[in-house]
DSSP file (Angstrom, degrees, kcal/mol; ACC not computed):
  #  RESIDUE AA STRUCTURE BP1 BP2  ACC     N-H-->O    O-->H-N    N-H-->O    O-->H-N    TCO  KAPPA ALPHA  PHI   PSI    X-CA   Y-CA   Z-CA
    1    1 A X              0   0    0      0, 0.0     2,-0.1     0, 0.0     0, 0.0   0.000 360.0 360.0 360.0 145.8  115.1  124.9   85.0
    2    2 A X     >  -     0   0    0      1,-0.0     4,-1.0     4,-0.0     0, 0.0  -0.493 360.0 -98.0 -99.0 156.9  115.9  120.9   85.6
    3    3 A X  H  > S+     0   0    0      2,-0.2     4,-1.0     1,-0.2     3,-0.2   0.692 121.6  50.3 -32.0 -47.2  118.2  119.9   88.2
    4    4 A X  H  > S+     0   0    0      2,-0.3     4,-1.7     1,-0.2     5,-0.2   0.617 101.8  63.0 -95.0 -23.1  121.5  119.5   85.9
    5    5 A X  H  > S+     0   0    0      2,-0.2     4,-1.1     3,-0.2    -1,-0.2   0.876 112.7  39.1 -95.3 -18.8  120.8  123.0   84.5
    6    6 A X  H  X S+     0   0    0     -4,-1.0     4,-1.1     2,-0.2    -2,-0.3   0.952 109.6  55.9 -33.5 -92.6  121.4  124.1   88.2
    7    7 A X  H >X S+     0   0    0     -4,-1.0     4,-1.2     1,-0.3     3,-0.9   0.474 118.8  36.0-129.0 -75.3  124.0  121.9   88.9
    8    8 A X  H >X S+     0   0    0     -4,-1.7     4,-1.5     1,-0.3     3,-1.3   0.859 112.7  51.6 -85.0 -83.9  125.6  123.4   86.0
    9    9 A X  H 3X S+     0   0    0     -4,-1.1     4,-1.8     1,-0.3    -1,-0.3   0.596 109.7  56.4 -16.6 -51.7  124.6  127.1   86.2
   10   10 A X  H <X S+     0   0    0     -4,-1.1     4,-1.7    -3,-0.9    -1,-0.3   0.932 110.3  47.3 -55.0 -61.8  125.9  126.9   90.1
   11   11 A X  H <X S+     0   0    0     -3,-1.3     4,-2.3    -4,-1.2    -2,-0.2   0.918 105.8  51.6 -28.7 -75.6  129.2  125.8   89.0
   12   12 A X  H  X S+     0   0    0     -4,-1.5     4,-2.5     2,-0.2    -2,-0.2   0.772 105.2  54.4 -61.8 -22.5  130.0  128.0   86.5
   13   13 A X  H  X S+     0   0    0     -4,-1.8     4,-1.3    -5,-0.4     5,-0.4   0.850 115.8  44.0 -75.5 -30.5  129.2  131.3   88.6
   14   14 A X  H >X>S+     0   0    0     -4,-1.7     3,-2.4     1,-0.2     4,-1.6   0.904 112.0  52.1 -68.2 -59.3  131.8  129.9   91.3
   15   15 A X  H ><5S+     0   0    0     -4,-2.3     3,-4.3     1,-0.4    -1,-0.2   0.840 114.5  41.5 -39.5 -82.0  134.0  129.0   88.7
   16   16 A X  H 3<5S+     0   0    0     -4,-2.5    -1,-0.4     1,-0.3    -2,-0.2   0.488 109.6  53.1 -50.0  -0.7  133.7  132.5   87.4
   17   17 A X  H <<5S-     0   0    0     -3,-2.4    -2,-0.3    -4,-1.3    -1,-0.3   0.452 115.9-122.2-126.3 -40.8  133.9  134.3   90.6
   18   18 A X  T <<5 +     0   0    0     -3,-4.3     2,-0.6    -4,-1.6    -3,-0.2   0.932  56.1 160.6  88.3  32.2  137.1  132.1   90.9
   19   19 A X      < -     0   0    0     -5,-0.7    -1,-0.3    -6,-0.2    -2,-0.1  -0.877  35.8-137.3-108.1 114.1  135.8  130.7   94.0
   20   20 A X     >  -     0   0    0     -2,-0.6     4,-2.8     1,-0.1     5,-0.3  -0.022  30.9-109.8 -78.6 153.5  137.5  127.0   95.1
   21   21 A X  H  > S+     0   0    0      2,-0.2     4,-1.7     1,-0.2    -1,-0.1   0.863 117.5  61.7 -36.2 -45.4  134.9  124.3   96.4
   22   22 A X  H  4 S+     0   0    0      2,-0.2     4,-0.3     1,-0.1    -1,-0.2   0.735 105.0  36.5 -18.9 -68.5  136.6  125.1   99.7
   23   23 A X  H  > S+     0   0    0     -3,-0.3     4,-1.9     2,-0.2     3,-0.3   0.794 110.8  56.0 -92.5 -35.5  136.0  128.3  100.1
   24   24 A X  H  X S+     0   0    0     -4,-2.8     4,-1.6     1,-0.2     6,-0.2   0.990 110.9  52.2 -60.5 -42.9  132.6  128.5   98.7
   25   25 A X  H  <>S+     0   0    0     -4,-1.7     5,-3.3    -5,-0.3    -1,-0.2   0.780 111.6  49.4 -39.4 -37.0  131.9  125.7  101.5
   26   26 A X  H >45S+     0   0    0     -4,-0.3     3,-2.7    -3,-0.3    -2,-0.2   0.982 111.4  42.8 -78.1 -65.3  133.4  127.9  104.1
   27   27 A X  H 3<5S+     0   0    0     -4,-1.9    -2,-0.2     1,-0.4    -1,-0.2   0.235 114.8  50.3 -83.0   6.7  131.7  130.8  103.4
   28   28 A X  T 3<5S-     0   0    0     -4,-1.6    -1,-0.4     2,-0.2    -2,-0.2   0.116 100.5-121.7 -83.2  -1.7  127.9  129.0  102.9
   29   29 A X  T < 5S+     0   0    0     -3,-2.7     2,-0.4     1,-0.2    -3,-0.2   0.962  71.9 139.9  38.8  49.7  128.3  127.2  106.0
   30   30 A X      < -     0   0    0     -5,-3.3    -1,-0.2    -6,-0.2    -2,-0.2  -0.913  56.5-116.0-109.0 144.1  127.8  124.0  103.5
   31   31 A X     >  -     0   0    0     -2,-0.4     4,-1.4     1,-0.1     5,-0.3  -0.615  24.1-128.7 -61.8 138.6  130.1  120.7  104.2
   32   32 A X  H  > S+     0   0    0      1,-0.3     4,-1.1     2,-0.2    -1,-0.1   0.924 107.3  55.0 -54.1 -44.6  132.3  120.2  101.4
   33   33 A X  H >> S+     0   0    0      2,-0.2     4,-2.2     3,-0.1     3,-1.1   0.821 107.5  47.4 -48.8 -35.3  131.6  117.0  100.9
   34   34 A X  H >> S+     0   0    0      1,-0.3     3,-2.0     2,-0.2     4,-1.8   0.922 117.6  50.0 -71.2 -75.4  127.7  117.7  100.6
   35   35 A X  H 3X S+     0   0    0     -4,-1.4     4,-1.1     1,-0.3    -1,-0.3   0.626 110.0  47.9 -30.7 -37.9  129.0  120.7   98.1
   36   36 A X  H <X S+     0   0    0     -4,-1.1     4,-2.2    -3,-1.1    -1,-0.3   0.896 114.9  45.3 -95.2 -29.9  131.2  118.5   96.0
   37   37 A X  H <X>S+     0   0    0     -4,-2.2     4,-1.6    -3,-2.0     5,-0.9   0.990 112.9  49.3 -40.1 -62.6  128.3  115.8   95.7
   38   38 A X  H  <5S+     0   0    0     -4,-1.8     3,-0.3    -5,-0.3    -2,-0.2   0.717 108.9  53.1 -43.2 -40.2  126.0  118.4   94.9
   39   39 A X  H  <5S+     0   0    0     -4,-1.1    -1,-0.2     1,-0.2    -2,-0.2   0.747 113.9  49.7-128.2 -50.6  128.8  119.8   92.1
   40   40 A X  H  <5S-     0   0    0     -4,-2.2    -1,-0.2    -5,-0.1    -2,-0.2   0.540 120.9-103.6-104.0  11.6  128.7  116.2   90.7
   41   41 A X  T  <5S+     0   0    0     -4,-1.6    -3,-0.2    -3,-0.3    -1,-0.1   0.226  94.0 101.9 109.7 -23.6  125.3  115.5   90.3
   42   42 A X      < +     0   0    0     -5,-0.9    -4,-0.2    -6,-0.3    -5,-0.1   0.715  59.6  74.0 -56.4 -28.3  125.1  113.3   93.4
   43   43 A X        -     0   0    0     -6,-0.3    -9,-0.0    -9,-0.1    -8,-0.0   0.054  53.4-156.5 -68.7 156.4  123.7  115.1   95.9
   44   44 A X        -     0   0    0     -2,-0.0   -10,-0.0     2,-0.0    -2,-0.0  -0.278  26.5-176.7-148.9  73.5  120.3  116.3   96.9
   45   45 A X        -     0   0    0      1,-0.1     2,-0.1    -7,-0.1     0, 0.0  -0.303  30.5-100.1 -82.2 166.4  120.9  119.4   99.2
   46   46 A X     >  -     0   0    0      1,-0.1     4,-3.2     4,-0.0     5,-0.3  -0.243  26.3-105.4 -84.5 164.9  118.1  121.0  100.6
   47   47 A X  H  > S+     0   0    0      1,-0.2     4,-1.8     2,-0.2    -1,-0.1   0.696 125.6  55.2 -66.8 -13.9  116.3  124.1   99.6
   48   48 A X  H  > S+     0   0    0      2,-0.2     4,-2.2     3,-0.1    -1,-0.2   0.885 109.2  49.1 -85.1 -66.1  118.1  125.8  102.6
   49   49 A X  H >> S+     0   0    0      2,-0.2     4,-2.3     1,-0.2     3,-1.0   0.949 111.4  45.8 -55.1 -56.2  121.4  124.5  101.2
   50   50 A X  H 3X S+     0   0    0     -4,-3.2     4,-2.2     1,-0.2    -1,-0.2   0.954 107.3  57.7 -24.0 -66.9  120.8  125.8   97.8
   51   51 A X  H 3< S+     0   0    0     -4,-1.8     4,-0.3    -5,-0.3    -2,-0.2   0.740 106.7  50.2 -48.3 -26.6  119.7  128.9   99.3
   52   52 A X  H XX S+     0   0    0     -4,-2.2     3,-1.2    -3,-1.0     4,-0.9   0.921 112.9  45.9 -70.1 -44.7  123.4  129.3  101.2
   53   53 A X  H 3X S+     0   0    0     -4,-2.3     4,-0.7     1,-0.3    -2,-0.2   0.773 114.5  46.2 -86.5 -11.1  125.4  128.7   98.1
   54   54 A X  H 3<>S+     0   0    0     -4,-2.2     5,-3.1    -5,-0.3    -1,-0.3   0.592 107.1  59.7-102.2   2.8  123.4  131.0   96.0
   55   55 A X  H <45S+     0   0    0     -3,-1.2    -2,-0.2    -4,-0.3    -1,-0.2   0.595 107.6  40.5 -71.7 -38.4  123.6  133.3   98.4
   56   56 A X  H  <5S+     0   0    0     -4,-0.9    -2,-0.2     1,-0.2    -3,-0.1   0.662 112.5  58.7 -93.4 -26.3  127.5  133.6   98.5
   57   57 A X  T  <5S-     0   0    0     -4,-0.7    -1,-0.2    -5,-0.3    -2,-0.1   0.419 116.2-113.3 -88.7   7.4  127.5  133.4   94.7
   58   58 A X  T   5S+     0   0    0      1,-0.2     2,-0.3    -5,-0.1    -3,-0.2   0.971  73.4 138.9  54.3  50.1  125.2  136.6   94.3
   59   59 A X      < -     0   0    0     -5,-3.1     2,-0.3    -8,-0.1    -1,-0.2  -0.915  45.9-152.4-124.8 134.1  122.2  134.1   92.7
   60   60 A X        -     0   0    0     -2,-0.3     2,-0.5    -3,-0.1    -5,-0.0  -0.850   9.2-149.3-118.0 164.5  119.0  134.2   93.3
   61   61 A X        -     0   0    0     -2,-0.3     2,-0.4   -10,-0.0   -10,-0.1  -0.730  17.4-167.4-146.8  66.1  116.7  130.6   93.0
   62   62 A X        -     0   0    0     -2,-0.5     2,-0.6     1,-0.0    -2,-0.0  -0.539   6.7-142.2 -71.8 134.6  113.5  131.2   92.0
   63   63 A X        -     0   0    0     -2,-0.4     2,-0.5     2,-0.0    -2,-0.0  -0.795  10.0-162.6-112.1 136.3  110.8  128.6   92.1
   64   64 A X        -     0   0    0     -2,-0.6     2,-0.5     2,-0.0    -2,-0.0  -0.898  10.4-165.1-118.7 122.2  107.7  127.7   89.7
   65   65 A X        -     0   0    0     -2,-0.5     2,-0.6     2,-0.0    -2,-0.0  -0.869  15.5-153.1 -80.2 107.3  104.8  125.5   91.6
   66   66 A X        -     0   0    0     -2,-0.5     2,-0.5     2,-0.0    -2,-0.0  -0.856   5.0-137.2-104.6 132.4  102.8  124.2   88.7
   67   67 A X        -     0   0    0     -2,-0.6     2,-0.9     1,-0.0    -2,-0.0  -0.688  20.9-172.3 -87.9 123.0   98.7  123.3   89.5
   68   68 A X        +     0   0    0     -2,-0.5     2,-0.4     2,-0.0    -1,-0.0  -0.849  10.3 170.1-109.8 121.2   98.2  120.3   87.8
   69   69 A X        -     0   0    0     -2,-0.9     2,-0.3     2,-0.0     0, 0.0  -0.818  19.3-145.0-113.2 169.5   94.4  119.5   87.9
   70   70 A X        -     0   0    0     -2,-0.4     2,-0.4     0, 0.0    -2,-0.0  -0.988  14.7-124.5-143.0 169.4   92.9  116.7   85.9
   71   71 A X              0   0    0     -2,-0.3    -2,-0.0     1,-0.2     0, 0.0  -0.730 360.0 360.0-105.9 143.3   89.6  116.3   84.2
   72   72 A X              0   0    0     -2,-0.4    -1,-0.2     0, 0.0     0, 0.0   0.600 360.0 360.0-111.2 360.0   88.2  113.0   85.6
């Protein structure tokens, strides 16, 4: 999943959940501002921050490592 299909995916569960920017802030321990950057594509919260907000949103944030080798 890219960054923006977060972005967007993150949104839309608060959104559905009916949850304000606010409150989701309060109840991650996130700052809003960081949360409303993050919302608009500015931001670059940390995997710890991710982990809060997807935490309150009932999301889990799985991650794929890819081994890139090359033939020399």
């Amino acid at each position: 999943m890219h960054f923006n299909e977060l972005i967007k995916t993150i949104k839309e569960r608060r959104e559905a959940l009916q949850v304000t920017q606010e409150r989701l802030a309060e109840l991650s321990n996130v700052g809003l501002r960081t949360l409303k950057q993050f919302e608009s594509g500015k931001g670059n919260p940390t995997l710890l921050t991710l982990q809060k907000i997807s935490d309150v949103l009932g999301m889990e944030i799985c991650l794929k490592i890819k081994n890139i080798t090359t033939n020399k």
